[in-house]
N, C-alpha and C positions, 0 to 999 in steps of 0.2 A: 504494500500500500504506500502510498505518495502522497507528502504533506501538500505540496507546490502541485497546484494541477491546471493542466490547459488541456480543454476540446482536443478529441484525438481526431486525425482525419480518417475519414471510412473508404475501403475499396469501392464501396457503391454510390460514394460524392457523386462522381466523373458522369453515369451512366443516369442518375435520378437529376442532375441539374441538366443533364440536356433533355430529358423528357420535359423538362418543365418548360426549356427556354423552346421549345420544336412544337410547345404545348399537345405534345401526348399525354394523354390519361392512365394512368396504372392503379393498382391495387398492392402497398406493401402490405408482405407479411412479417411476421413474425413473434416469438413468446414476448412477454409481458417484460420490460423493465431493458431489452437488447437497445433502445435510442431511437425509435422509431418515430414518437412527437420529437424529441432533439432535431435530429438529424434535418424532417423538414419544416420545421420551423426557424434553421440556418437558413437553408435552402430556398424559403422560401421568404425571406424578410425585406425583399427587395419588386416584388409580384406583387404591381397592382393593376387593375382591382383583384383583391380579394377576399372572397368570404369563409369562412374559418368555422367549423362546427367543431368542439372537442366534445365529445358522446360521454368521455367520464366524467364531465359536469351533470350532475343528476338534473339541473333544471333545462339545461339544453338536449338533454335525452327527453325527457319527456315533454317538452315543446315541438319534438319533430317525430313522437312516436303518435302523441295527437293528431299532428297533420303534418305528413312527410312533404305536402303538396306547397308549405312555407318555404322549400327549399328555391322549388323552382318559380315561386313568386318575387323571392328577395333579389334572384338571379336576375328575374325579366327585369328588375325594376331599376337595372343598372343598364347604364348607355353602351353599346360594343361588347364584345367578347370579356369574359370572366373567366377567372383562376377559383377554382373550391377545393380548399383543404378541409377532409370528414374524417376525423381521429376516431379510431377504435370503432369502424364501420357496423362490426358484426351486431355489437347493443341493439341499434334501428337497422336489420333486413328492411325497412321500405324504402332506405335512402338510394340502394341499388338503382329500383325502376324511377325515382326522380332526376340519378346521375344520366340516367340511359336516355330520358324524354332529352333533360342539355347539351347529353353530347352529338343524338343525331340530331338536332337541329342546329349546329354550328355553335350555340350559344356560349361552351362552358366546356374546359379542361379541369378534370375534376379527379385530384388528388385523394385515395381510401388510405388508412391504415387499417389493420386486425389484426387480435391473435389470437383466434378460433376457426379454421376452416368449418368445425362439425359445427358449429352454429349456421351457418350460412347454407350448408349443404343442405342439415335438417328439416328449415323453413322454406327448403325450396328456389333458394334465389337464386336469381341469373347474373351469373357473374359477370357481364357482357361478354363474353367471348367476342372478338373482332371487333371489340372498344374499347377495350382498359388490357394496359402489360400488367403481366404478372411477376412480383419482384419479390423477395427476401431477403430480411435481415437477420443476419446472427451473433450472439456475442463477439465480443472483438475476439478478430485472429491474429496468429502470432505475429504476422507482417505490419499490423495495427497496435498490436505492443511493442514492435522493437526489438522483438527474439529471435529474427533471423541472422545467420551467418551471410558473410558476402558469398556472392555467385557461387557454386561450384559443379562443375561437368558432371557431377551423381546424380545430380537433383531431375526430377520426370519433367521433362519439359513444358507438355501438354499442363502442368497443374502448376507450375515454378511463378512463385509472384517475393516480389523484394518488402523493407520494409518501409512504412507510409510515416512514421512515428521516430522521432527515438525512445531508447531503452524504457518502460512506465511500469512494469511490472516482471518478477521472474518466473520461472515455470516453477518451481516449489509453489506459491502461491496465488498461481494459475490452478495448479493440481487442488489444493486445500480452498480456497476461494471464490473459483471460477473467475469467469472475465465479462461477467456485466460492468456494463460503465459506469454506471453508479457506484460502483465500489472502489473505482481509481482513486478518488478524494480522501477516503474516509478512512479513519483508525484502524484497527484490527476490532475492536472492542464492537466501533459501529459496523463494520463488515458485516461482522459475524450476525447484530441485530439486525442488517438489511435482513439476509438472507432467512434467517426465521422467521421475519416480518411474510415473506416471500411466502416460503412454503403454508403457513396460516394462512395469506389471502387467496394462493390458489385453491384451497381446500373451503374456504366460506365462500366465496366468490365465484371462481370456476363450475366449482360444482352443485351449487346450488342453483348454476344459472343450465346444466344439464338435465336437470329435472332428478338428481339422485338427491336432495335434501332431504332423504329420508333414511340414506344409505350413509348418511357423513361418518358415523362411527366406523362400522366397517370398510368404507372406503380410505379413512385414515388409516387403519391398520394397514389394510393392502396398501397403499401408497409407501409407508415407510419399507416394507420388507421388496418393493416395488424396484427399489430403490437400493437397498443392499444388494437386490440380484441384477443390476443393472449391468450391463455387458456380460452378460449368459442368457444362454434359452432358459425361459422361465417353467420351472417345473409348476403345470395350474392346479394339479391334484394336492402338491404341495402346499401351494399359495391359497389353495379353496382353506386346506384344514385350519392350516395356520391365520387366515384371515375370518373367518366362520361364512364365509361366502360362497356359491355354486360355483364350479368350473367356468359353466358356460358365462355368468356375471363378471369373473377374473378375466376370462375375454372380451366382457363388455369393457372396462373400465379399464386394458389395455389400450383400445379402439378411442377412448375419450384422452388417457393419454396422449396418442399417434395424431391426434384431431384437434388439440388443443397444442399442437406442437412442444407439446414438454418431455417426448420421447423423439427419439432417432429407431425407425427399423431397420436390422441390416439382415436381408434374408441366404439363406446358405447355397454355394453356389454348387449348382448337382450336373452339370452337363458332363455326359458322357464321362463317369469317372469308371474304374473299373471296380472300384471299392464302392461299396452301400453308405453313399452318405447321410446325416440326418437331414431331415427337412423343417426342423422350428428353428424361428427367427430367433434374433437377439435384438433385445432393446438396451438402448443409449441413453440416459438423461439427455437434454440439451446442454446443459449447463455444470463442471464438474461441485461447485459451491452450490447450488440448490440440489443435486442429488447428493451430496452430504446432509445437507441442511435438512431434507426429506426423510433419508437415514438419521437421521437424529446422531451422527457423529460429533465427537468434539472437536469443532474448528479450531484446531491449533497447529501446528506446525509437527507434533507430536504425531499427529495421525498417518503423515509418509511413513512414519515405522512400522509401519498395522497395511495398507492400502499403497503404499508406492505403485506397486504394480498392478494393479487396477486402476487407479486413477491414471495412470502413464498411457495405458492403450487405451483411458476414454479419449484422453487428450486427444492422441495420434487419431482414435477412429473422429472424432468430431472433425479436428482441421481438415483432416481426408474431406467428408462428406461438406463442410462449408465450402470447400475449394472449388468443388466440382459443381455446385449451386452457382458459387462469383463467375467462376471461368467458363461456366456453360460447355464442358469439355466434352460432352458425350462419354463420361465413364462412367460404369455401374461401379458400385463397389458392394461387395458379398464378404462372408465370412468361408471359411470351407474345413470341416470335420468328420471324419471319416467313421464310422460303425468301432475299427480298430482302436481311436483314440486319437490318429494323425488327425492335426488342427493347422492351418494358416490362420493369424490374427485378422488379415484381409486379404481381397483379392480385387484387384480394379481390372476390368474388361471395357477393354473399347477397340473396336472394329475385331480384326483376327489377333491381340494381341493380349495377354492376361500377364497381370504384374503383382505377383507374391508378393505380401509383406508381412512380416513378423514383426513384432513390438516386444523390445527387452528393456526392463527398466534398469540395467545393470551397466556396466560400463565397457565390459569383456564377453565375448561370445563364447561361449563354451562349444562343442561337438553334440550335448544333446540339445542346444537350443536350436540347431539344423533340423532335427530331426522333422520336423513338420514341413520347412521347406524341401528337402529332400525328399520327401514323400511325396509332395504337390509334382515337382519335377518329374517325378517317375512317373506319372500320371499325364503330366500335359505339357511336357518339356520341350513337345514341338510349336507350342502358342507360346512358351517363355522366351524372351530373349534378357531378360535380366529378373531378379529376385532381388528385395529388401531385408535386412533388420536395421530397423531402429532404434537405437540405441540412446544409451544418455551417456556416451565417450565425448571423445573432445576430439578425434580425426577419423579420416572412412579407412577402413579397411577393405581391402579386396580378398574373398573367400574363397572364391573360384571364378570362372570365366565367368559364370553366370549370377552367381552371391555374391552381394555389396554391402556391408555393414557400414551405417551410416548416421553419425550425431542426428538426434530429432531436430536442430538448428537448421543442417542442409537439408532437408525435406523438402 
């Protein structure tokens, strides 16, 4: 944490200021507290005219949940073309069809935030398709904290982004933390209060607004052990007993998870292997400071001695899947696990070509931390042209022609 704090710049500046300035319409997403009012309310201080709806003001939510039809009358009643920024769109589903009446009629370039797709989807609303881009934001990444290493020839080209920042945070408390931006500023003491502030609102809030405000007891339990099993397949017979909930409800409330974007799924990748592999996904927290926070661990610095390795491959798998969101890369990224035991941490697939990666929270690679790549190999060595570990060293190794051991900085 950082006593001295300035605005960090976002990978998604460049790409949302020229929607505004080309006045195209999009829809950002993403969870609760990643800078999404921040971001354009920078972006947007300089746009006028403009009309401004923030939805978590409870009186301006129910001013337009009365009559959605205020929107596009405040619109008419301004001379030429209008800019509308509508924060936390999902509250009012009716502002959708008032954005849609403005935008085909030329009138109005009209800015959404959310972060709830399953509310939207629920009520039925038309997201306009072939009127509004669809955008995402994620907590900052490491190019946005200043964690990257300079250039180097290891790094996947398709996904290689530099840093935006200098240095504002270390990955120790990245790992314990997480990297909401709200928390750049603040003490450890207040961190730590965001964060449980956090996980109570998403559990009164969240889910009271999914219609389980009847389920909060149990869904709080599930939510915390939700959360210790985060980056594994979730055993649901397990999680039914230990939650007092039905199976089939444990996959509801993963489903509100995955839709409220406060999980990542990575499903397991099974093409043509020769070995039987499992078929249950793995869920991610978004965030590694609110799935502790959820877990009810103690945010301390103490907790890397219990969880380094777990929190190191949440890291690794989140950066992965934010990358390939920013860079729009066309890669899948899968886990892959074998009936035997043989596991790759990840697998990115784009076009004919698949890219092993392994996640060691250690600094040295031993001969059995291969062992899963080496089994991937033997399986699909004609789609490999290179293999990862990542590592928390301080130089790459080269393992063989094809094995690169490589600091999580050059990533």
């Amino acid at each position: 944490m950082q006593g001295k704090y300035k605005q960090l710049k976002r990978f998604s500046e460049h790409q949302i200021r020229d929607f505004i300035l080309e006045g195209k319409s999009f829809l950002l997403l993403g969870p609760r507290q990643v800078g999404k009012t921040t971001l354009l309310n920078e972006l947007l201080q300089d746009t006028q005219p403009l009309l401004k709806y923030l939805l978590q003001e409870p009186a301006t939510k129910i001013e337009l949940e009365r009559d959605p039809q205020l929107l596009i009358r405040q619109a008419r009643a301004i001379s030429g073309a209008v800019s509308i920024f509508i924060d936390e769109a999902q509250k009012v589903p009716q502002v959708f069809d008032a954005a849609q009446a403005l935008i085909d009629e030329g009138k109005a370039s009209v800015f959404l935030t959310g972060s709830s797709a399953r509310k939207l989807r629920r009520k039925g609303i038309n997201l306009l398709p072939g009127r509004i881009r669809l955008l995402m934001l994620d907590p900052l990444m490491w190019g946005e904290l200043g964690l990257l290493a300079d250039s180097s020839e290891y790094r996947i080209p398709s996904l290689a982004l530099q840093n935006m920042n200098p240095l504002a945070q270390s990955m120790d408390d990245c790992l314990v933390y997480g990297s909401l931006p709200g928390l750049l500023p603040l003490s450890r003491p207040d961190a730590v209060e965001l964060l449980q502030a956090y996980a109570r609102l998403y559990i009164e809030e969240e889910i009271r607004a999914e219609a389980l405000s009847r389920a909060i007891g149990p869904f709080a339990r599930f939510l915390e052990l939700a959360a210790l099993e985060s980056g594994t397949s979730p055993n649901f017979t397990k999680l039914s007993k230990e939650s007092g909930v039905s199976s089939p409800t444990i996959r509801q409330y993963y489903s509100v998870l995955e839709d409220t974007l406060i999980v990542e799924r990575v499903d397991p990748y099974v093409k043509n292997a020769r070995k039987r592999v499992l078929s249950s996904s793995r869920y991610y927290f978004f965030d590694t400071g609110v799935r502790n926070a959820l877990a009810r661990l103690p945010l301390t610095p103490e907790l890397l001695q219990a969880e380094k390795g777990k929190l190191f491959e949440h890291a690794v798998v989140l950066e992965l899947l934010r990358r390939i969101r920013l860079l729009k890369s066309n890669h899948n990224l899968y886990y892959w696990r074998t009936s035997g035991g043989a596991e790759v941490d990840c697998v990115l697939e784009r076009h004919d070509e698949l890219i092993p990666i392994e996640v060691k929270s250690s600094a040295h690679i031993s001969s059995r931390d291969l062992t899963g790549l080496r089994s991937f190999l033997a399986d699909y060595g004609k789609k490999v042209k290179r293999a990862f570990v990542v590592t928390m060293g301080s130089r790459p190794e080269k393992i063989d022609d094809k094995i690169i051991a490589i600091p999580w900085q050059f990533l």
